[in-house]
N, C-alpha and C positions, 0 to 999 in steps of 0.2 A: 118318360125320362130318356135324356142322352147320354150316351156314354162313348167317349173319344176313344178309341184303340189303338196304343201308341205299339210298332212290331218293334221284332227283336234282332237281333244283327249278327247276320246277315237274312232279313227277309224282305217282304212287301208286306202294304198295310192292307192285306184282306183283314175283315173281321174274325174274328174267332170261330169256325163253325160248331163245334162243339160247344160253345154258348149259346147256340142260337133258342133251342127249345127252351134254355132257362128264362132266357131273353124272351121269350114269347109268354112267357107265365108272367113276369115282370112288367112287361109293357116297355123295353127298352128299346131305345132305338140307336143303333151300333152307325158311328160315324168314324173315319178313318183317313189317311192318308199314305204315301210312300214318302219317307225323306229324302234331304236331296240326296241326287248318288245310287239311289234307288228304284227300281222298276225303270221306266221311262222316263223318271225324274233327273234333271242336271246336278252333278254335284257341286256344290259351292266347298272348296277348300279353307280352311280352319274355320268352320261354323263352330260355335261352340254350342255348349247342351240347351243355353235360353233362346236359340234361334228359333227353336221348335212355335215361339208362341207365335211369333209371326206368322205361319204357313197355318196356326191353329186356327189363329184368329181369322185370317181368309176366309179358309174353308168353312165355318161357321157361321160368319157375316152373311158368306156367300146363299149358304143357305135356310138363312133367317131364324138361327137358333141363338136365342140372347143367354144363356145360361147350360151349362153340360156339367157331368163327370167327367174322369178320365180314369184309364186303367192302363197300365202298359208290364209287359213280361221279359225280364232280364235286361237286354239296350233298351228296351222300351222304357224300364222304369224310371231311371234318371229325367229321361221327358215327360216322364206323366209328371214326375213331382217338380220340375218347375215350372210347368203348366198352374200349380196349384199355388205353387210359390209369388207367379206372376202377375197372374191373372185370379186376385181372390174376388173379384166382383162376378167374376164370370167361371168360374169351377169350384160346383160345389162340393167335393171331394172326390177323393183317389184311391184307388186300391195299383199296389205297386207290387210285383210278384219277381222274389229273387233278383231283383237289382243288387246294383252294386254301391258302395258310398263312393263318394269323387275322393279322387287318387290324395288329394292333400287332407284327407281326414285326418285330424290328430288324434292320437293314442290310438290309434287300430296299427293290425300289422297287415295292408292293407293283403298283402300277396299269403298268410297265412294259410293252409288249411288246403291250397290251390293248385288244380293237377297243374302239374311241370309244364303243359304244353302251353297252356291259358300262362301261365307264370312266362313263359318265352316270349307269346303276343303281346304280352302286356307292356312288358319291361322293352320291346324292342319300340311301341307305340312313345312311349316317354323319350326315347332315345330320339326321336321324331322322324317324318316324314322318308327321308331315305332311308332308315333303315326300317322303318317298319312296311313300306314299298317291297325292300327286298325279301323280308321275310315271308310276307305273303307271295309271294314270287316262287319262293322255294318250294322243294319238297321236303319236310321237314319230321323226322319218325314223334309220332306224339304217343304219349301215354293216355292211358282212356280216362276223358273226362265222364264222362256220363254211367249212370248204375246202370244194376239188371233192370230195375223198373223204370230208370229214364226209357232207356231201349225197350220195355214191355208198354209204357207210350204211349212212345213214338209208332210203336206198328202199331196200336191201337185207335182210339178217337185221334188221339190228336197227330196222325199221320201227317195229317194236312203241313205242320211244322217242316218236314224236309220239301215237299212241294214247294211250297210258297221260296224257302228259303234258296231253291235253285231258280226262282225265277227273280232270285235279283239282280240281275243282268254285272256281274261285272263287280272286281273291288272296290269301286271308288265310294258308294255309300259305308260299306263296312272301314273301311280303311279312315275314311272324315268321322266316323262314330267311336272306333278305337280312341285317335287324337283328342276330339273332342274329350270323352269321359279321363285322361288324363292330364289335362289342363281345365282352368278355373271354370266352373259351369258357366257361371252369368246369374247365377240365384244363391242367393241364402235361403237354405233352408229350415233355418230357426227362426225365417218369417212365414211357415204354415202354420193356420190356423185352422183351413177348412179340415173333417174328417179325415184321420188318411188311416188306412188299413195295411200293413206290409204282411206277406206270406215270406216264409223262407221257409228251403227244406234243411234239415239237419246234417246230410251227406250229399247235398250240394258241393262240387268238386270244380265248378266252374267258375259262382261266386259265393266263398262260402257264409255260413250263417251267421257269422264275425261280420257282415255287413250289414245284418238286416237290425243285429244289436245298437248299433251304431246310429242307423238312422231312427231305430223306435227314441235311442237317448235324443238325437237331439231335434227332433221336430216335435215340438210341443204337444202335437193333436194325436201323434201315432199311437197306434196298436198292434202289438205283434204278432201274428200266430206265425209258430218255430212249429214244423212235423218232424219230428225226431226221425224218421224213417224212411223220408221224401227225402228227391235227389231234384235237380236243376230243372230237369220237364216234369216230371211224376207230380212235381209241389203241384201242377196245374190241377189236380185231380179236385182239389177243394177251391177254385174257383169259383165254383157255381155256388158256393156258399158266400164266397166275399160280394158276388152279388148280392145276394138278399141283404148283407149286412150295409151295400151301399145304395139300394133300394130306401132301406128301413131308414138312410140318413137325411131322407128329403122331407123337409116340411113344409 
């Protein structure tokens, strides 16, 4: 089985290595990319979140795989699910971890629950392109988004998260992915039908769990697991569980 690994913003598309031994039990085979903007990649300015299928589709054409999953964590998530939205001939589900719903979800509030700093990035991204240029530009005092056990981790397995995420060379991918996730995706997602599993943690302070409700309501196929005690990175801890569960969705 394949599984697309969409990263999260600001990183590169290494795989997961803290999946890998699940993945080795599974039989999965972890395929990925960097978006534009990213790694060595060029950014293309105002892509929006259904770009992703494009560069998906390449890269798997390219190397002769007619059918994947996909799974993406926090900016990743938005693109796994219109990956599934898009492309339902060719993904056969998605496990989506601590995404976010798109900015125009109705009845959500969508900045509720959300540390002050994320609430700054966000609201300056809507504000568009120059001022969210300058904000990133700033030195700007933030409030902490991240728990004890985000930060117990991040030093932990999944160190790898701040590596990766200083080698993305530069704002211009985070900056096109802000933009992007506060203007129209390019997909309905009340047209998923494939499996889709969402994680969300309960003290999530970056995107809170008012998000993960939002898209269990309106994607037809989802399922929720909320950890009442899990924060933005620590939710990854039960990962290797949402694998088996999209293992166990292949027939």
């Amino acid at each position: 089985m394949v599984v697309f690994w969409h990263h999260a913003s600001p990183q590169i598309g290494a795989p997961p290595a803290p999946l890998f031994s699940a993945s080795d039990r599974l039989d999965i085979r972890w395929v990925s990319h960097d978006r534009p903007g990213y790694g060595g990649s060029t950014a293309i300015e105002d892509r929006d979140v259904a770009l992703v299928t494009r560069d998906v589709v390449a890269v798997v054409d390219a190397l002769g795989i007619e059918t994947s999953a996909v799974m993406g964590h926090s900016g990743g998530g938005p693109h796994a699910l219109a990956c599934v939205a898009l492309l339902p001939e060719r993904v056969l589900g998605v496990v989506s971890v601590a995404a976010q719903a798109p900015f125009d979800a109705g009845e959500l509030d969508w900045f509720g629950g959300m540390a002050a700093s994320n609430v700054q990035e966000m609201r300056a991204a809507a504000a568009g392109r120059a001022e969210l240029e300058a904000y990133e530009s700033s030195e700007v005092l933030t409030d902490l988004e991240f728990t004890a056990d985000d930060m117990a981790t991040l030093n932990g397995d999944w160190a790898r998260i701040f590596e990766v995420g200083a080698e993305a060379h530069g704002p211009g991918g985070l900056i096109e992915d802000l933009l992007a996730f506060v203007t129209p995706w390019g997909c309905d997602l009340a047209d998923i039908a494939a499996p889709t599993l969402l994680l969300h943690g309960g003290r999530d302070r970056v995107v809170p769990s008012t998000h993960g409700r939002w898209l269990r309501d309106t994607i037809p196929s989802a399922a929720l697991r909320r950890y009442d005690r899990e924060g933005h990175i620590s939710v990854l801890r039960h990962a290797e569980a949402a694998l088996d569960w999209l293992k166990g969705q292949r027939t």
